[in-house]
Structures are given as structure tokens and as C-alpha cells.
N, C-alpha and C positions, 0 to 999 in steps of 0.2 A: 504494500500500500504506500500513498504517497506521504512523505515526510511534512510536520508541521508548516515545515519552510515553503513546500510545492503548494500546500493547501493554500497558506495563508498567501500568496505571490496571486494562484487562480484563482483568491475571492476578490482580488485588485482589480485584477484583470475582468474577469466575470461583470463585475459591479460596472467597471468604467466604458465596456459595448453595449452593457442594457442600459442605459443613460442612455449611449449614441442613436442605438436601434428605437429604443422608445421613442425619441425627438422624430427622429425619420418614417416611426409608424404614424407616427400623430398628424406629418404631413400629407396621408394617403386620404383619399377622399371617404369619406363615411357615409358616402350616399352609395358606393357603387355594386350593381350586382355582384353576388358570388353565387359561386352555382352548388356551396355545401350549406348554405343559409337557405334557400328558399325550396317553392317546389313538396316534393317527399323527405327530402331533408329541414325544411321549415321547422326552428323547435319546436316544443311543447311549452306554455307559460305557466303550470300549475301541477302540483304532484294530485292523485286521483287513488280516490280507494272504489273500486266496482264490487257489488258480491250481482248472484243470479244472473249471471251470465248468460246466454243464449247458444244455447250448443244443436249443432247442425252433424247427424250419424250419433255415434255412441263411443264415449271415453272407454277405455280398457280400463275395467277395475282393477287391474296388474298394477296400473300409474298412479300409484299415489308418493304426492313428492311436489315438488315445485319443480319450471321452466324459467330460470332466468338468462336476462342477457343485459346488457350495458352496453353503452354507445356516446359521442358526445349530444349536448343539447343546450348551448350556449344561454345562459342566465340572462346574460344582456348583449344580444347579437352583435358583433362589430367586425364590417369586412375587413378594415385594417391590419393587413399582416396576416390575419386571421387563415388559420389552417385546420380540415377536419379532423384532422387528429389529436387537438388540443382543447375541443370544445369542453366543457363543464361535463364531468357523468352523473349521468343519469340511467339507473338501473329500473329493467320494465319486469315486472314476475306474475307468473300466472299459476296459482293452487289448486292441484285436482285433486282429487279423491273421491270416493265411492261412486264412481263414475261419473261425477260432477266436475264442475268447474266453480270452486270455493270462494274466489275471489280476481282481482287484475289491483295488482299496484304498480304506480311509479313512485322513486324516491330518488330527488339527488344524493347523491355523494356531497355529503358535506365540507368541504374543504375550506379552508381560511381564502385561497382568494377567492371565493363564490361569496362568506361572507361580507370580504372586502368590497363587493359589488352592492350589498344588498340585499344576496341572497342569506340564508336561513345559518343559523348559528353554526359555527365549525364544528366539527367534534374533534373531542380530544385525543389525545396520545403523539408520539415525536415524529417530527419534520425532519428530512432530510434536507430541508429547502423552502424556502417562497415559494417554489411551482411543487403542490402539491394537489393539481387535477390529479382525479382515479377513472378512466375511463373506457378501459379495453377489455379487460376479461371476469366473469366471476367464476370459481372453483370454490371448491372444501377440501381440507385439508382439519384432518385430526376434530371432526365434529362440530366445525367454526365453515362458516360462510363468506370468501375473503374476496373481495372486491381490488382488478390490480391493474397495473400500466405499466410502461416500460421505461427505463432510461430514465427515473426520476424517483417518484413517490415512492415512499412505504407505501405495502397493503392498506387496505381500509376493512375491519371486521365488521359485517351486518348481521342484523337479528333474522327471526323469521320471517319478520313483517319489512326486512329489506331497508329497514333504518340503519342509516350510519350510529354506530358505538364508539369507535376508537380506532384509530393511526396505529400500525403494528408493526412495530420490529423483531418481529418475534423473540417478544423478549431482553430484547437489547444485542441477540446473536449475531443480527443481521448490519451490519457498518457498512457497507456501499450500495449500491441501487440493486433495484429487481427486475422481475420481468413480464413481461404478459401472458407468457405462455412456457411457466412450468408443466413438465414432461413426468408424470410417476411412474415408474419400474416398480411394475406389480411383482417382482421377485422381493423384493424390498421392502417396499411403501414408502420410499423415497423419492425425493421430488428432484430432480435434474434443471438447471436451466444455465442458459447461458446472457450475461446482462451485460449493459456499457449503460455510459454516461455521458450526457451532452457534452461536458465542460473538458473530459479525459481522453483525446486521441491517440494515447498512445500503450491503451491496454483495455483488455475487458476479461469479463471475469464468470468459471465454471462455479457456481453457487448449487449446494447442497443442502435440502432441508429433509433432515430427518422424521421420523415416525413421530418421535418426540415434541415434533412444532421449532424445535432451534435449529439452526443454521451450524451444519459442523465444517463444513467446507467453504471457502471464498477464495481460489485458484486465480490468482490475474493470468493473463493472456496477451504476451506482446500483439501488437499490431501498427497499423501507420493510419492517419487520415481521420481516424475515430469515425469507424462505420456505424451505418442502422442495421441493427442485428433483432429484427421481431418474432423470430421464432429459431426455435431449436432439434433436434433431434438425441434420442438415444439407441443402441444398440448393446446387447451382452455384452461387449467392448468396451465400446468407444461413446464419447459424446459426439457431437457435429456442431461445424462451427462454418457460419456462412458469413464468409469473408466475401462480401460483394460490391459493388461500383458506387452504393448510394451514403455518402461520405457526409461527414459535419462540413458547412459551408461557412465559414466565417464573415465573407462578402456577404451572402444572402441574409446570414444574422445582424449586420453592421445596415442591410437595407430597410429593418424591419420587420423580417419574418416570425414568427413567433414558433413556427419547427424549420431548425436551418441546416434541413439535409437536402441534397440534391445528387442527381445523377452523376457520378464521378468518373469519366473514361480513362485519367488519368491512374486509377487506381486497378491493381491488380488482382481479378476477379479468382477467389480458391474456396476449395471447402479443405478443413480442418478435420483431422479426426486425431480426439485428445482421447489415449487410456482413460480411463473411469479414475483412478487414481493418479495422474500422471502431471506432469508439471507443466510448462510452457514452452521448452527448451523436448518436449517427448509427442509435440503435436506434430502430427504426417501432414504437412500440408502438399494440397494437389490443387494443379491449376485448373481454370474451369474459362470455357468461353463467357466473356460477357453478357452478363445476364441479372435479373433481381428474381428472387424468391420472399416474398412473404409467410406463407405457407406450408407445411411439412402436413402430406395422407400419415407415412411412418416409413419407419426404417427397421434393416435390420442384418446381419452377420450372413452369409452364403457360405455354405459346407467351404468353400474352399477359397475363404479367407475373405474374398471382397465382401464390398457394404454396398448394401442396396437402401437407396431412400427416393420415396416417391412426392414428387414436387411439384405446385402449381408454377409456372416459370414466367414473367413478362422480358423481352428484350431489352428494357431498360423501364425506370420508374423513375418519377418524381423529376423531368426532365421538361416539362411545361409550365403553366403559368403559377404552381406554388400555393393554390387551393386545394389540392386534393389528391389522391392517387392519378397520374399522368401518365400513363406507358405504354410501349403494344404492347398486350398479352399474346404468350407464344400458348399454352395451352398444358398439359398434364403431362408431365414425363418420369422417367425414371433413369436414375442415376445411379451407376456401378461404377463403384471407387475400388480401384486397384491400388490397397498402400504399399504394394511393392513397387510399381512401378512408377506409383504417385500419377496416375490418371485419371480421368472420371470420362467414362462412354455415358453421353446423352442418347435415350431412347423415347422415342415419341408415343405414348399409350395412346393420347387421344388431344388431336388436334384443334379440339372446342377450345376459344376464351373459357376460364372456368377457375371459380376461389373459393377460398372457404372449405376447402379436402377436410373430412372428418372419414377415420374409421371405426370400427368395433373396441373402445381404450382398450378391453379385458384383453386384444393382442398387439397394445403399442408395443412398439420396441423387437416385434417375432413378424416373423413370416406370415403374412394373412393374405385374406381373399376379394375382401371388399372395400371400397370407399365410396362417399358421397361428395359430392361439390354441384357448388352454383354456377351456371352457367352464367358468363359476361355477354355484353354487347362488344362487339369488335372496335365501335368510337374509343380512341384512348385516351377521351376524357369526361367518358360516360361508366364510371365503376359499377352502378348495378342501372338491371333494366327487367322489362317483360323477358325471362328467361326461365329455361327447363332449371327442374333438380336432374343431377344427373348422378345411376349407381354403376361402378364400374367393377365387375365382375374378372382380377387379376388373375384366377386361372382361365377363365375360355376366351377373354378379352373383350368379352361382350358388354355394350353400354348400354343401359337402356335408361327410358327417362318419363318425368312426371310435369308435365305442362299447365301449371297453373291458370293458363285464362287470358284473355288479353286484358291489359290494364291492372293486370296483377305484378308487384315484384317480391320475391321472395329477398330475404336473405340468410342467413347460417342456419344449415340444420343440423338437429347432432340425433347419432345411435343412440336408443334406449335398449337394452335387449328384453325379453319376453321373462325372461328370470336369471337369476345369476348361474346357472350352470346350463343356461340355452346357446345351442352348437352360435357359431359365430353367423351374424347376420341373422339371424333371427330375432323378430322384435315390428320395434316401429321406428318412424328418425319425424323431427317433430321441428318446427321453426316458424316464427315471423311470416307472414305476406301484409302485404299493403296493397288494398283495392284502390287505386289510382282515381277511381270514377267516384266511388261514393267517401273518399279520405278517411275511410276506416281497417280495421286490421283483424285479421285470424289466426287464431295458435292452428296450424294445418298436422294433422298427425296424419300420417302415410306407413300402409304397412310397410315394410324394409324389403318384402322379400316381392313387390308386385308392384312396383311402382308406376305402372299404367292405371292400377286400377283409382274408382274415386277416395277420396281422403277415408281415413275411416272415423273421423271427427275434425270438425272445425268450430273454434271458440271463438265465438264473436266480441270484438272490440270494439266499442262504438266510437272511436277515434282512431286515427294515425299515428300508430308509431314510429318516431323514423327510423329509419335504417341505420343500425348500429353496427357492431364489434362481434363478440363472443359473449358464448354464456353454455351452459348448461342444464341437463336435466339432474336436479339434487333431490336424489329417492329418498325416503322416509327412514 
């Protein structure tokens, strides 16, 4: 970790470009359209408790449990600088059981700059920072419901009713930033992830939370540039480390951006494969063409040593006007990393635009059979649209898909299985749509294993939610 001297020189530093970047956002016009403010992205002004719900087919009595997911949904909208990945979170949750639909809440995340706006009281517990938005993923972990983002904030712990409680360090274990998308090794129950931080380009770090709720591990990671690193992988091995083109921008932070990553061609596109235990100086790295991944389906070890990790890929990201996701989307592929010979063979599964890869968790990390992902629109500055779910069936190769409707846009769906020891892919996969025409939404549950047929329930919302991030289903 960095010395008193590095810290306290970076808060000099740090403090005297957001002075600069503030004056320069300030000068940006606050009338002007953005295309993650308005629309189906338009936020929400008021948190909402719904019970009696409206259900269209029949809930599986199997589902009892909550549906959450998180997304931003700016307190006080302002195009200035303003980027979708930094909006205020706001978590959307929907309660079934006994074949009902119990209830629909939203609740911010309470954070000190949301107060600082006006918005509703902070809640307590430590800050890594002034930028303590929480807005990208929710998980459980050890019987707690934890609210997370990347490249900044502590977790944020909610209750069942989705109220922010408390800022979590777990513990005080946790000393450098998190991530949005820790990885469990169900051999374990250990939580994998790989984080950076805005202000640090010159390392990131393989972070371990055990069974226990505490952090035993925090491994830096040489690197250059201080990349975006939004997702991770594991294997029986190895962790993954996607060392890719979209770099901290310091220019772009000094213009006023409020997320100051951008497409970096200058930087040298590789994946990483670090021992589970292994230092920074023992990571394989292999080069990789130019490319951005967001997204990890899973990964996993090949009888005869290579790693296989299957990946949503875009050609480049964050390379446009600095609103939002920007890039062509290349489509679903798989990657076979050779650490002997340090290569990675790109394989094309399926040439759809397509995001949001979720498989069966109970075989992250192993050799499995299925994934789901959402279908994109090909504009590379249109992230979601009227598009299929798509399941992609990794032994026969076959893709097949579930078409929501015109003026419908889905976004994330995740596996539920049918019971905890039901063969893989069996079950239902469950997400968010937004009816375009009537600005309202449905929890859409779809069997897993037939995905032409109609929904086997849909929960009626009598509003728009916008389209967010991640979330999951947290069973009883």
C-alpha cells in the first residue's frame, strides 16, 4: 500500500483538479440534453412503497425471496459533466411469496453527497471518500444484504425493506476500494474480486472476503495508466485480470467529467491470470487484441491447463461523447488463454450485440452449459433497446431467445434454479422490462428451460423503472 507521504502528496493533488474540473463543469450548459437523463432513463423523484400488486400467469410458490437490482437515478439531474455511471443509487425490490407479489419498493442509497443535495439523511458508518455514491450491484454475503460500486465506496448494508443502515468496511478489514462485482467460489464461500481506484494508476488490487464477513486478503497489482476494471473472473487456479484500453483520463477529469475514463489505444490490451494465492510479480500476463469487456458469463480451468472465460466483448468503449456507454459491440465470445505460451485464441459463440451474461452461480468458476444475456441494438450509443433475452446452450451451440414485444426493453436477468440441488439450468431467470408505451414496468419471470414460451408470470408496476445495473434474486 501507498506510504503516508504518497497518500498525503495524492490528496494535494486530488483536491487541486477537482477545484479545476468543478470551475470547468460549472461552465457547461445546464440546459442541455443528455441522452442518460431523459427518455426511459428519466429518474424517479420519490421513493414508493406498493403492496397488491397485479400479477398476470402464476408466481412459482418455489420463489419466495426478494428481486433486487440498483441503478443510478440522479437526486437533482444535472447534465454537466454528468455520467450514467455516477448517478445517485437507487435500489428497486420486489417480494414474493406464496405465490404473490408482497410488495415493490424503491429506496435510495443514502449517501452524504445525496444529503448534501437535499436529499434524505446519510446513513452512517466510514467513508473512504466524498464520492460515496453506491450504485451498481446488490449481493448477500454472510446473511446481510450489501449494496456496492466500484473504484470508490465502501459497501452500503440494507435491511429487508431495502433501507440504507450503515457504510461497511467490513469491519475495518477492508483499507482500499471495492468492487461491483465480487465472484464466490462455492468450494469456499469466499468472495474473489479484483478493484482499483480512480486516484491510483499504478496498481490494483486481488481482494479476498472470507466466510467470516473480513477481508483477509488485499494483493496490489502492478499496472500503468490506472485502468477500468468492472468485472472479474475466477477459476480453480487462477483469478482474471482484464487489463484493457479504457484508462483514467486526466484531461477528461481537468474538462469536467465526473467519471474520467476513456478509451485508451495507447495502452496495452492483456488478461492477467494471478495464482489464487500469488503475488504480483506471479501474474501470467497474455496479450489480447484490442478490445473492452464489461462482463464475465464464467470461467474456468481445461483438462489440459488452458482457461476458458466466456465474455460479452465491444471493440472499444467509452470513446464518444462521455455520457454513457459509447462503443461497437463485437458480440459473445470465448477466450482460451494459453499461460504457456501467454496467448488468448478469441472464439466467436455468437455474433449478437449482447450484455449482461449471467449463468447458473451454483457453476461459477466450473465448466457449465448455459448463459443468458440481453440483446443490444447495434447504435453505439444506444446501450439498451427493444431486444430479445437470449439462452445460449455451450454444449450444442444453440441460441435460442425470448422477445419481449415491441416497445418493451428488458434489462438484466438473473438464474433462479427450481431448488438447490436442480440439475443446472433448470428453474426460471427473472428481470426488469419497461413498457415504453404505457411508462410502466414488469418483474417478467420466464421458464429457463423454454424460452419461446409466454412468461410464466408478470408483476405489474405501475410506473417506470429505469434501467439500471445489477441485482439479484435473495431467496428466503
Amino acid at each position: 500500500m501507498a506510504s503516508a507521504v504518497e497518500d498525503t502528496i495524492r490528496g494535494i493533488v486530488g483536491k487541486g483538479v477537482e477545484v479545476v474540473s468543478g470551475i470547468n463543469r460549472r461552465l457547461q450548459d445546464d440546459k442541455a440534453e443528455h441522452r442518460f437523463l431523459g427518455g426511459i432513463h428519466a429518474p424517479l423523484h420519490d421513493e414508493r412503497t406498493l403492496t397488491d400488486l397485479a400479477v398476470t400467469g402464476t408466481i412459482p410458490p418455489e420463489l419466495s425471496g426478494r428481486y433486487v437490482r440498483i441503478g443510478p437515478n440522479p437526486f437533482k439531474p444535472d447534465p454537466r459533466g454528468y455520467h450514467w455511471f455516477i448517478g445517485d443509487g437507487m435500489v428497486h425490490g420486489l417480494r414474493l411469496k406464496d405465490g404473490k407479489a408482497a410488495w415493490y419498493r424503491n429506496r435510495y442509497i443514502r449517501s452524504k453527497k445525496l444529503e448534501g443535495v437535499g436529499g434524505p439523511e446519510a446513513a452512517p458508518g466510514p467513508r473512504r471518500s466524498n464520492h460515496d455514491t453506491v450504485n451498481t450491484n446488490v449481493i448477500r454475503l454472510g446473511g446481510k444484504t450489501l449494496a456496492l460500486v466500484e473504484a470508490g465506496s465502501y459497501p452500503v448494508e440494507l435491511s429487508d425493506e431495502l433501507e440504507s443502515i450503515a457504510y461497511s468496511d467490513f469491519g475495518g478489514s477492508l483499507k482500499g476500494p471495492f468492487t461491483a462485482h465480487p465472484h464466490e467460489d462455492r468450494r469456499t464461500g469466499e468472495l474473489h474480486a479484483i478493484t482499483y481506484d480512480g486516484m491510483t494508476q499504478d496498481r490494483v488490487w486481488h481482494v479476498v472476503v472470507g466466510t467470516d464477513g473480513t477481508v483477509r486478503r488485499e494483493q496490489p497489482i502492478a499496472v500503468t495508466h490506472g485502468p477500468s476494471i468492472h468485472d472479474s473472473t475466477i477459476t480453480d487456479r487462477y483469478v482474471l485480470v482484464f487489463d484493457l484500453p479504457v484508462t483514467f483520463s486526466m484531461k477528461t477529469l481537468i474538462g469536467g467529467a465526473n467519471f474520467p475514463y476513456r478509451w485508451n489505444p495507447e495502452h496495452q490490451a492483456r488478461v492477467g491470470l494471478l495464482p489464487r494465492e500469488g503475488g504480483s510479480d506471479d501474474v501470467i500476463w497474455c496479450d489480447v487484441e484490442p478490445c473492452y469487456v464489461f462482463h464475465v458469463a464464467n470461467s474456468f480451468d481445461r483438462a489440459d491447463g488452458k482457461v476458458v472465460v466466456d465474455v460479452d466483448v465491444y471493440d472499444t468503449m467509452f470513446d464518444g461523447d462521455g455520457e454513457g456507454p459509447s462503443g461497437k459491440p463485437r458480440g459473445f465470445e470465448r477466450w482460451v488463454i494459453d499461460p504457456v505460451a501467454r496467448t488468448v485464441d478469441r472464439q466467436t459463440i455468437d455474433a449478437a450485440p449482447q450484455e449482461f451474461p449471467r449463468p447458473d452461480e451454483r457453476f461459477f468458476g466450473q465448466d457449465y452449459r448455459y448463459a443468458w444475456a440481453i440483446g443490444l441494438p447495434e447504435a453505439e450509443t444506444t446501450f439498451l433497446g427493444e431486444q430479445p433475452l437470449y439462452r445460449h446452450d455451450l454444449q450444442t451451440g444453440e441460441r435460442t431467445a425470448h422477445d419481449f414485444g415491441p416497445g418493451k426493453v428488458p434489462g438484466e436477468f438473473v438464474f433462479v434454479p427450481r431448488g438447490a440441488d436442480a440439475p443446472e439450468g433448470e428453474g426460471w431467470v427473472m428481470g426488469y422490462v419497461i413498457d415504453t408505451v404505457n411508462e410502466t414496468t414488469d418483474l417478467v419471470i420466464l421458464n429457463a428451460g423454454d424460452m419461446a414460451a409466454e412468461p410464466v408470470a408478470r408483476v405489474h408496476i405501475p410506473h417506470r423503472v429505469p434501467p439500471g445495473f445489477h441485482g439479484n434474486w435473495l431467496a428466503d
